[in-house]
N, C-alpha and C positions, 0 to 999 in steps of 0.2 A: 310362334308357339314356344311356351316356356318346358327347357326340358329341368328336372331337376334328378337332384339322387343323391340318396343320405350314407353318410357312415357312420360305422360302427363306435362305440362306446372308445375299445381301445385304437381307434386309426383317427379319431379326432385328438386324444390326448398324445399322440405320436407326432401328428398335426403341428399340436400347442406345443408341443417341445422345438418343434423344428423352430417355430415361429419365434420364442423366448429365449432361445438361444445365441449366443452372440458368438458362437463358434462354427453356427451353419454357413454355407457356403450363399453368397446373396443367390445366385444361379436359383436353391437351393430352396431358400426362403421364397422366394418370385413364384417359384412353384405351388408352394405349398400355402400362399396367398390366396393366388388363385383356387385349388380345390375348397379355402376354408371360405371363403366367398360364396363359393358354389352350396354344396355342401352343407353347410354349416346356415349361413347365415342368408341363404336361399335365394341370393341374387342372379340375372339372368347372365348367359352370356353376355350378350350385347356391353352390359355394364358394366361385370367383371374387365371386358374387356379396358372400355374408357378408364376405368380407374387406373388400371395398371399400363395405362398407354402401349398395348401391343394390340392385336390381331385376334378377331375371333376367331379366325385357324387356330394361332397358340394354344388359346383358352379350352378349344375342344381337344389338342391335341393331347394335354396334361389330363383333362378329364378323362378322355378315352383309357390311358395309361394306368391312372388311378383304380379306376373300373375294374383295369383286367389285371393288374398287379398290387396295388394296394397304393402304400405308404412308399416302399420300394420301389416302385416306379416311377418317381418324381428323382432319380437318381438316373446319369445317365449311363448309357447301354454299351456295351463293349465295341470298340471301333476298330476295322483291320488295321487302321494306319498304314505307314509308308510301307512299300515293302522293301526287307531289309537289303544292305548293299552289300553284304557278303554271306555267301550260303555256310553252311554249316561245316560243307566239308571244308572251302577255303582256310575259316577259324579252326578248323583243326588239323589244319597243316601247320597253321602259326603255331599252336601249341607242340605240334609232334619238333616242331624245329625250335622250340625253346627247352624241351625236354634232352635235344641233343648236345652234344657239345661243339664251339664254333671252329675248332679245328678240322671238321667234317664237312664242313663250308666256303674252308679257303681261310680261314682266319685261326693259323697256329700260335700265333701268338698273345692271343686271347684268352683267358683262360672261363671265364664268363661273359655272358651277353648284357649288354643295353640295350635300350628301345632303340639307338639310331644305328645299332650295329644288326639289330633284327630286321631296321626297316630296309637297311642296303642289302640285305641277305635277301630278302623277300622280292624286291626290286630284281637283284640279278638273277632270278630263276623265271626261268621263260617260262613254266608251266603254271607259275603261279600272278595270281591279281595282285598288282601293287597295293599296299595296305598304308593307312596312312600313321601317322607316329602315335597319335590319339584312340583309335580303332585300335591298335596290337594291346596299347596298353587296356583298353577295355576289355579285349578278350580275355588277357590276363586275368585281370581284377575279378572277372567275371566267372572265373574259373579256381580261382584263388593259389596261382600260378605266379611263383617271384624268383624268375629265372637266377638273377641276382645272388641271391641268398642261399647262403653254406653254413651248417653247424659242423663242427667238430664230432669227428666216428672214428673208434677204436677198434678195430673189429680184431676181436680174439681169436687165433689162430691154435689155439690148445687143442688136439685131436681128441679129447676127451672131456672135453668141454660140459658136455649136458651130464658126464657121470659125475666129473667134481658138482658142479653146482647142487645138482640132483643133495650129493651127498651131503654138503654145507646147508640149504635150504633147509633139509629133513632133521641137521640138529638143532636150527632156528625153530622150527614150529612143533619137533618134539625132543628136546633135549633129555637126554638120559637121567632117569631121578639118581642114578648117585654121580651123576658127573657133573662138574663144574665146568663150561664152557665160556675160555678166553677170549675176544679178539684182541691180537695184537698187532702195533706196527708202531710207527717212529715218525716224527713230525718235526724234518729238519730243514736246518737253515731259518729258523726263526731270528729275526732281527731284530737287536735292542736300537732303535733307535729315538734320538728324543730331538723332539721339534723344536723351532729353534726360539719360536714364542708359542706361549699358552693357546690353548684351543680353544676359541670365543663359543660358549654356548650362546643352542638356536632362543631366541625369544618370539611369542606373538608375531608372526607375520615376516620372518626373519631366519635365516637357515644358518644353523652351524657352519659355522669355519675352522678346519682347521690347517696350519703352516706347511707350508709346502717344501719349506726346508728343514733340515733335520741333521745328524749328525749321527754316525755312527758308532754304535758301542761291541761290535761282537756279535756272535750268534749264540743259539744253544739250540738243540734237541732234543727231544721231546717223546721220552717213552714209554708208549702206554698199552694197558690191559683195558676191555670191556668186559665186566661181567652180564653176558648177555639176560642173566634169568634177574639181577636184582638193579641193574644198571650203574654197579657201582664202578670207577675207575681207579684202578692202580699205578701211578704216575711216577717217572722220574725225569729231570731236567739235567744235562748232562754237555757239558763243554764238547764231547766228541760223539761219532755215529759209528763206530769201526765194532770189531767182532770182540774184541773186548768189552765194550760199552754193554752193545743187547748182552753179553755172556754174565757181566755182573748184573744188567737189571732183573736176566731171568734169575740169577741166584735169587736177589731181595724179591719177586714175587714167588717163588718157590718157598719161602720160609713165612709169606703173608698170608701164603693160602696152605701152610704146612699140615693140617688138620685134616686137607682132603685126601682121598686115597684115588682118584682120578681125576685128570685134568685135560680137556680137550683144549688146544691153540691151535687158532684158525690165523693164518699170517698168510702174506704174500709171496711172492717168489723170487725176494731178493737175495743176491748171492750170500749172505750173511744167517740169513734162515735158513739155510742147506748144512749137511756136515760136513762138505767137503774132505780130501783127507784128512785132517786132521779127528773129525768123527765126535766136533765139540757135543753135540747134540745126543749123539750117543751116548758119550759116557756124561752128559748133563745126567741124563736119564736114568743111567744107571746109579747115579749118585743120590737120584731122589726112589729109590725103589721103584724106578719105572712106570713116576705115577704119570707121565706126560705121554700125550697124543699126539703130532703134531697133523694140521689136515690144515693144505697148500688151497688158494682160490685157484681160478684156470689163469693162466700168463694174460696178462693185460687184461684181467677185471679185480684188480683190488679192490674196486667200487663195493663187489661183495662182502667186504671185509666192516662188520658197522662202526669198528673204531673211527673211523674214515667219517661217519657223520656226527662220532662226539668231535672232533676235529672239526667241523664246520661249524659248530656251536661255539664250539676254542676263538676259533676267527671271527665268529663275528660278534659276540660279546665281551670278550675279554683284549684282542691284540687289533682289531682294526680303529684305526687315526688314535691309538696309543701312543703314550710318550713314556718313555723308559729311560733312566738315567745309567743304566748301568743294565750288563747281562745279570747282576747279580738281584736287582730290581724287576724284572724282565722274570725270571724264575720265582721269584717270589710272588710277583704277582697273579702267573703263572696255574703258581702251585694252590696259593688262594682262591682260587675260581673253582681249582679243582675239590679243594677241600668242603666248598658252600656246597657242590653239585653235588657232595656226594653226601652232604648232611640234611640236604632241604629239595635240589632240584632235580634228582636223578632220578631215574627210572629207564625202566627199558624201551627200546624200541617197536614200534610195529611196522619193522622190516616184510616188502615187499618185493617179488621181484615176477615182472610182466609175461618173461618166456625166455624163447631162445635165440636172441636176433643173430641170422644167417646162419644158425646150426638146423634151425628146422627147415626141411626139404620141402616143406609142404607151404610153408611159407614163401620161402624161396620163388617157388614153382608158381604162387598167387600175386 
């Protein structure tokens, strides 16, 4: 008895595709031979079978499938497979002991873990299944767990932390319309150095080089203003960094920005931005009619301060695999970066800041 049965308009062009395809799977294609045999081109089992040299079991088995799931059932069905060799909580014993540190293990001297210092840890604990070196690191990976691996953390101890910030933030995203807001800070130990051959530009297929030997010429320092509302910078390049130095630079930007009648600087907490006794700062202040604010970031986050990222623009356009014959070169060149930036490339920032890592409680607590 011939059985047959037709499909649909779109489950034959699903068909053709599979069949035209040279990216279907053969498994794939063998299948869907079969149904267009059937189907389509209205041959009996029996044949379908012989042609494709397998079984009329198969033959029916694919038609039954097609039948009751379509085009998608010529795809194969989800299989338990093996069942796994470590349970869940085991893996998450690895991870709770990769989260710890190996001094808690018997390994003081360690200051981080490897897979074969994890795998002898796991070994000497009697309550746990020996895990092999392959499996921990799958667990890992699988987790996205790299016990390994440490970045660099600052973590600011300022008791007043969230009020500074709070208060720097709120002049960044509403600065006062008659005030003019600084950031200032100093960018020393800058190196005149010059390499000791030219530096081969990259061509086609071919990476820059440049001399690994160099020669030194002196340093300079580096003292600068952010105009945070217009992005302009206020620079000077200076042989020394001592309280003299910042005390004449604030002079020369106190007479550049002589026209304002308020001035907010936002600066860091180094000892030389304090008045100490002497009380420079004070009677700076007094000397300019008190147009000056000063407003300190929290101890150990300068990062707040956005001169800090025209600074990273400084570095990496103008002084990295530079060659400077002279500090006298070195400031010039320097000072020229600064003068383009502030004629063509400047602008302000759109300063962000994410929260308040380890002053918030609630974080803490999550």
């Amino acid at each position: 008895m011939l059985f047959t049965f037709d499909a649909s308009t779109e489950q034959r062009q699903k068909l053709a595709n599979l069949l035209r395809s040279g990216k279907t799977e053969v498994r794939i294609q063998f299948r869907a031979q079969i149904i267009w045999s059937l189907a389509v081109l209205g041959q009996s089992i029996a044949k379908v079978a012989r042609q494709q040299q397998t079984s009329k079991k198969t033959v029916r088995k694919w038609r039954d499938r097609f039948m009751s799931d379509g085009v998608e059932g010529l795809r194969d069905q989800p299989r338990p497979g093996a069942p796994p060799t470590y349970t869940i909580e085991e893996r998450c014993e690895v991870i709770a002991i990769a989260c710890d540190a190996p001094k808690h293990y018997g390994f003081g001297e360690r200051p981080q873990w490897t897979l074969d210092l994890l795998v002898e840890t796991i070994e000497a604990e009697h309550d746990l299944k020996p895990m092999s070196r392959s499996s921990i690191h799958r667990t890992l990976i699988h987790n996205d767990l790299k016990p390994h691996k440490f970045q660099m953390w600052l973590h600011s101890k300022d008791p007043h932390f969230k009020e500074k910030v709070n208060s720097i933030v709120s002049l960044y995203l509403n600065p006062p319309a008659d005030t003019r807001v600084l950031c200032i800070d100093e960018k020393t130990g800058i190196q005149a150095l010059e390499r000791k051959y030219e530096t081969k530009r990259p061509k086609p297929g071919v990476t820059g080089r440049f001399e690994h030997e160099y020669m030194r010429h002196g340093t300079q320092s580096l003292f600068a203003s952010f105009d945070i509302q217009t992005g302009e910078v206020f620079a000077q390049c200076r042989s020394g960094r001592k309280a003299e130095d910042i005390q004449a630079f604030m002079e020369d930007l106190a007479e550049h920005y002589q026209d304002d009648t308020n001035i907010t600087v936002i600066w860091d907490n180094l000892n030389i931005h304090y008045d100490e006794p002497s009380q420079r700062w004070t009677t700076f202040n007094q000397g300019h009619a008190n147009t000056f604010t000063f407003v300190y970031t929290p101890i150990h986050a300068s990062w707040m301060n956005q001169i800090d990222i025209f600074f990273s623009i400084l570095q990496r356009r103008c002084l990295k695999h530079a060659s400077f014959h002279s500090v006298q070169d070195l400031a010039e060149k320097v000072m020229a970066f600064i003068h383009r930036w502030n004629e063509t490339d400047g602008h302000p920032f759109e300063w962000m800041f994410k929260g308040y890592p380890m002053q918030n409680a609630e974080k803490e607590a999550a």
